[in-house]
Structure formats: C-alpha cells, structure tokens
C-alpha positions in Angstrom: 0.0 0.0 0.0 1.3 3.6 -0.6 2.4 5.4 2.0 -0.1 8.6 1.1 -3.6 8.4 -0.5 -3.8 8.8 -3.9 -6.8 10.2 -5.0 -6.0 10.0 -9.1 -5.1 6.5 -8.7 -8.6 6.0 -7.7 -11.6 7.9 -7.4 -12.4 8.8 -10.6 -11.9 5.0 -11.7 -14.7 4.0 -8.9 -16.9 6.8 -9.9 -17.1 5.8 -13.6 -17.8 2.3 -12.5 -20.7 3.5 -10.2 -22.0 5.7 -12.3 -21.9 3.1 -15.1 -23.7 0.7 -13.0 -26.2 2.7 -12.3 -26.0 3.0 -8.1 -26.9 6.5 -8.3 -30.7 5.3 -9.4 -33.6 5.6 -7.2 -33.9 1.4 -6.0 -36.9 -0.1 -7.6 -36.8 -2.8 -5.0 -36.6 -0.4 -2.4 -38.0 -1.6 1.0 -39.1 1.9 2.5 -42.6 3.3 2.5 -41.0 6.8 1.8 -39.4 8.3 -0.8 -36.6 10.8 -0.4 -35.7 13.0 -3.0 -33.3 16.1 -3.0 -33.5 18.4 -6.1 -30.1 20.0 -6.5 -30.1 23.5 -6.4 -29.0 24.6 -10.4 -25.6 25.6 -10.9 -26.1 28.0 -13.6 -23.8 27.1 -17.1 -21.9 30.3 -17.4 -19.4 29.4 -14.8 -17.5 26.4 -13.2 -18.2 25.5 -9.2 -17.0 27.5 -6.4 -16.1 26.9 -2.9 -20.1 27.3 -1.4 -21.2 24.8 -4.2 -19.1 22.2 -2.9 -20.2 23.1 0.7 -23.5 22.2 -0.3 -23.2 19.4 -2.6 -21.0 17.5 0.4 -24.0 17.8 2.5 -26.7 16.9 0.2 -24.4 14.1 -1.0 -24.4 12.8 3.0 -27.7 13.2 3.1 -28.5 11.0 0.2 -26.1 8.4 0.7 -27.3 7.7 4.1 -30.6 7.5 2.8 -30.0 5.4 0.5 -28.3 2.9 2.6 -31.8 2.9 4.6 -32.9 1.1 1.7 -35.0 3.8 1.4 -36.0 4.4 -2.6 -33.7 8.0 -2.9 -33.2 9.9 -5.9 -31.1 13.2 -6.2 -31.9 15.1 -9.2 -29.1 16.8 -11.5 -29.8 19.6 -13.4 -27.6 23.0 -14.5 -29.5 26.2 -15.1 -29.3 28.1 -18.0 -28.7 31.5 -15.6 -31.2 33.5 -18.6 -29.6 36.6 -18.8 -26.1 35.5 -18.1 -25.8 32.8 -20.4 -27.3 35.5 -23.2 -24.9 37.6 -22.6 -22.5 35.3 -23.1 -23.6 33.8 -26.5 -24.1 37.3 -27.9 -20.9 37.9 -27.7 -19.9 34.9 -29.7 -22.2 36.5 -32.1 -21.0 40.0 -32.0 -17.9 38.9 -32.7 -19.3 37.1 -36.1 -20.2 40.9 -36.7 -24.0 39.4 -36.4 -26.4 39.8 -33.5 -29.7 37.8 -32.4 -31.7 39.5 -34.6 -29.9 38.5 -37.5 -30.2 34.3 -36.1 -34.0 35.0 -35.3 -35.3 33.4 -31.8 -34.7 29.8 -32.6 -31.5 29.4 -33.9 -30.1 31.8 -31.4 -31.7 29.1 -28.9 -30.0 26.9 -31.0 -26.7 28.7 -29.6 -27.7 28.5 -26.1 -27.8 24.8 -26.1 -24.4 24.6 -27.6 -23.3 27.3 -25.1 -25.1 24.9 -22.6 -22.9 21.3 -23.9 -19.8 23.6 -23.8 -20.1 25.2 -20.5 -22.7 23.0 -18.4 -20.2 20.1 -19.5 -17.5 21.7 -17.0 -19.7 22.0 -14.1 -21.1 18.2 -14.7 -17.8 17.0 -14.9 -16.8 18.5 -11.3 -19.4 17.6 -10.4 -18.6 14.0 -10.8 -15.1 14.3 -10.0 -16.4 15.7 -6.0 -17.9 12.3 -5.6 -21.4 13.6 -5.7 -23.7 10.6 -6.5 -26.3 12.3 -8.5 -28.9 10.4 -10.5 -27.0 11.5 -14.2 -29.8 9.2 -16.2 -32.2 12.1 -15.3 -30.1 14.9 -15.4 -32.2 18.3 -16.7 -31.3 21.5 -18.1 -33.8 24.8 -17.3 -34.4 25.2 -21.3 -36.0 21.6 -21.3 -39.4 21.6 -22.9 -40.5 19.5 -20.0 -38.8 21.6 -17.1 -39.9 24.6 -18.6 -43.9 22.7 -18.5 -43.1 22.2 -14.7 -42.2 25.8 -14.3 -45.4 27.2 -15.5 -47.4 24.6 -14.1 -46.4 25.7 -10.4 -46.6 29.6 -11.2 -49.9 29.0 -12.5 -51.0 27.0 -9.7 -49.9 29.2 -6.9 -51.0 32.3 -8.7 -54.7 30.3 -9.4 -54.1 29.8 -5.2 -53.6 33.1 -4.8 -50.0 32.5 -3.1 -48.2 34.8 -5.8 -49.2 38.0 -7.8 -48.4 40.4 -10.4 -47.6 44.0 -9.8 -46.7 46.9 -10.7 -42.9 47.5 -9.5 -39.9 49.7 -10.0 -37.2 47.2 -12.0 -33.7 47.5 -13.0 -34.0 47.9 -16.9 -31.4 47.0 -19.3 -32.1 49.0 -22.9 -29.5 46.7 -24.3 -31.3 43.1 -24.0 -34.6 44.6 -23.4 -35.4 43.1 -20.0 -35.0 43.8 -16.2 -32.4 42.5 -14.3 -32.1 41.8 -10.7 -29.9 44.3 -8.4 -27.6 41.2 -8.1 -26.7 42.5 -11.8 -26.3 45.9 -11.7 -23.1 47.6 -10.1 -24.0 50.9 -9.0 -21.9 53.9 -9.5 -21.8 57.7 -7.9 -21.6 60.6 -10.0 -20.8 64.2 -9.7 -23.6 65.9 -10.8 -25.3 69.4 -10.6 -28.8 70.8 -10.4 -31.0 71.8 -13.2 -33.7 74.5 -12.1 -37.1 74.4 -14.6 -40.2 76.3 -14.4 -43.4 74.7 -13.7 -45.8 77.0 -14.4 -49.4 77.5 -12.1 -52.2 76.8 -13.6 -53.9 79.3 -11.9 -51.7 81.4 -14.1 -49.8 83.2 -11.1 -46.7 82.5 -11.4 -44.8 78.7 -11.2 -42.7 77.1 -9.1 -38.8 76.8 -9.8 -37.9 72.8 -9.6 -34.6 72.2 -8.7 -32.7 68.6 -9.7 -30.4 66.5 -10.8 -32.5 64.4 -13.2 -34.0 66.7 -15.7 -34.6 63.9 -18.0 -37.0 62.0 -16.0 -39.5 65.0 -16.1 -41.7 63.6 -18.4 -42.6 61.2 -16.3 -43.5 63.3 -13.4 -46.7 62.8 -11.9 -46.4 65.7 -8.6 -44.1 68.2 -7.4 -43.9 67.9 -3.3 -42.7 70.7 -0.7 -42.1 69.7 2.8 -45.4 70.7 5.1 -43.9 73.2 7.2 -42.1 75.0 4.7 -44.2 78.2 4.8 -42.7 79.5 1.7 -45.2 77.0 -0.2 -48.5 76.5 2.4 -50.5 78.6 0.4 -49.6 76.8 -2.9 -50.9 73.2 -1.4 -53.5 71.5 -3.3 -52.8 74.0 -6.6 -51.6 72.6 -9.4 -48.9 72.9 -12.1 -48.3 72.6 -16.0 -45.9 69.8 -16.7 -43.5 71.7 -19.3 -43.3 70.3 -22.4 -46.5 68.1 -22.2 -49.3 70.5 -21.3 -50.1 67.7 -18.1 -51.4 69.4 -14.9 -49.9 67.8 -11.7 -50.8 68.8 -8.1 -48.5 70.2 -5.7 -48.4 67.7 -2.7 -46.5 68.2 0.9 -44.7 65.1 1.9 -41.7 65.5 5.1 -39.6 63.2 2.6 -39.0 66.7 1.1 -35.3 68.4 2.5 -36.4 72.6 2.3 -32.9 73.3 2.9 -31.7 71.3 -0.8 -32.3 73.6 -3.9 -35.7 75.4 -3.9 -37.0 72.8 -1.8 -39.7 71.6 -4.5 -39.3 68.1 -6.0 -40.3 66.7 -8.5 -41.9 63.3 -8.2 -41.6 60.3 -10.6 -42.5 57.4 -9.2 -41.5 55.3 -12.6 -37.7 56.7 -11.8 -36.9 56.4 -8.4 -38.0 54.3 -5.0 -38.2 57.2 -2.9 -40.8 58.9 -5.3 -42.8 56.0 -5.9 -43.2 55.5 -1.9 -44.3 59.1 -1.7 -46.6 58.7 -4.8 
C-alpha cells in the first residue's frame, strides 16, 4: 500500500464504475414506505463550481447516501440552469464577434446557440461535479431550457397564482435597454456621479406665477406625476392643493406636501416620478 492516498489512482476510476452501473438510481426494490428525493439547487452554465457549491453538494451528498443505505427508494436530481440573462450575454458575444447579433439568427436558432453554449459550459460544471464524488442520479439529469422543465415551471406559477400565493404588480425594476429586460440588483453595479442641479419652471395653472424645480434628473420630467414641498415649509403653504403645468406636455400635476422633502436642498420643491426612483414611488 502507498504510504499517502492517492486520489487519481482511484476515485475517478470508482466513480465511472458506479455511475456506469447505475447506483446513483432511485432502488426499484426499495423496502421503505418513503421516498426521499433532493432536487439540487442549479448551478447556472456560465461558470464552473466554487467553494459554497461544494459546501453544499457535500451535504446533500451525505444526506442521500445515508438515505440510501436505509434502503430507502432515494433519488437526487441533477440539473444546471441556464442562468437567462447571463448565459445570453455570453452567447451574444460569440455573435458580435461574427459581426451578427440575435436579430440577425431569429429566436430559434439563437436558442440553437444556447444549447451549444449549454454542452460547452454546463459540461464543466457536470464533470466537477462528478469528479467531488457527488452521487447524483445522471440518467435524469435536466437542463432549465428543457421543454418539460420549462412545463413544470409554469405549471407551479400558474397554480400558486390560481391559489392566490403569488401576484403580479406593478414594480420599479432594474432595466437594461440593451437586451430589453430587467435585471435583478444582483446584476447591476451601482456607481456615484458628480452631478449638478438643473432649475425648470413649472408653471401655475392658476396662471400666477410657477414654481422653480430644482434637480439632478432633468430627463425623467416627463414622467413626473407631482411636485412635493415639505409641510412646514411656509414658503409653499398657500400653494398646497394648486396645481402645475408639466413643461413640455401641457399635463397638470398637483403640488403635494410630503416631510420626505429636505427645504434646505435647492428650492426645496421636487419633482416626483415614481416610474424613476423608490423614494418617489413610496411618496406617490
């Protein structure tokens, strides 16, 4: 015997012969009552495993071997994810760099070049996958893109929308005018600015006068739906429950008091548009 473990020398010979044998299969002749199944949690194609991945996958991988010495019928589903935006991304550039984009493959053969993203990169993560040790049922192994996985997926949002456990909203999201989507905040690296104020007229509609706005975001006017003074600013008391033009659109918005207001920033009149910002749309 060698003096140190060898893990080449081994493992990966054993695992093949497992695998090939097909020990990783829920038991047919299983004695238990009870089924126990573990789905594992995607790893999405783009990438290869990390440290927490294998943290997890040693645990689940505990869990199902001991039941599975119960004699308990145990399956633990493989699948990779095909991490939507990510894995886009990714594949458009591979098309850029043809000097094409996905309007020029048309929806199905650019899902065509998912799925070979998918063989390329989900191979990787399958592969150390098996090379861990992790005794995952591989016969049954799914991929998010599969017709039936996909079924699955609207089948439970469907139900637990019929059940009234989810619903739709309306919602500020993070939009990316590139792929035409939103994207989670996961995705989006924020960054500060040095800016300066913009002052615009909004002018009464009780044609006295108008109010000077003063901000940062000019551009988002359009989409204003108030401008908001703080209560006890008495510079604007008498103005409360007037309302103003909305330059450039001939729209007439009220003037609102709200203490999110700060009287000592610019003219200490904002502008509100809840579409643009979380702190508007919670005033709104």
């Amino acid at each position: 015997m060698n003096k140190t473990y060898d893990p080449h020398s081994l493992e990966q010979k054993w695992y093949e012969t497992w695998e090939q044998q097909g020990h990783f299969a829920p038991n047919k002749q299983a004695s238990g009552d009870t089924p126990y199944c573990i789905m594992i949690p995607p790893p999405n194609v783009t990438g290869r495993l990390h440290m927490g991945h294998a943290f997890q996958d040693t645990i689940m991988d505990a869990l199902i071997r001991y039941h599975r010495m119960k004699g308990e019928k145990t399956l633990w589903q493989a699948g990779t994810d095909h991490a939507g935006i990510a894995t886009q991304m990714v594949v458009e550039r591979l098309i850029n760099a043809e000097g094409k984009t996905r309007h020029d493959y048309g929806r199905e053969k650019f899902t065509e070049k998912v799925w070979k993203w998918k063989e390329q990169s989900g191979g990787t993560i399958t592969q150390q996958l098996r090379r861990m040790g992790s005794s995952l049922d591989w016969e049954r192994e799914r991929f998010t893109m599969d017709d039936g996985l996909s079924d699955a997926v609207k089948e439970v949002f469907v139900r637990l929308f019929e059940e009234g456990l989810i619903y739709r909203g309306k919602r500020l999201v993070n939009w990316d005018p590139v792929l035409h989507t939103a994207v989670s905040d996961l995705e989006v690296l924020s960054e500060e600015e040095n800016g300066h104020l913009w002052h615009m007229r909004y002018p009464l509609t009780n044609g006295q006068g108008h109010l000077v706005v003063a901000t940062t975001r000019p551009e988002t006017m359009l989409g204003d739906c108030a401008v908001a003074v703080h209560p006890g600013d008495d510079r604007y008391k008498h103005l409360l429950g007037e309302y103003v033009e909305l330059p450039l659109t001939g729209r007439r918005i009220p003037i609102i008091a709200d203490e999110y207001v700060d009287p000592e920033f610019g003219t200490g009149c904002v502008k509100i548009t809840p579409a643009h910002d979380f702190n508007d749309y919670a005033v709104w």
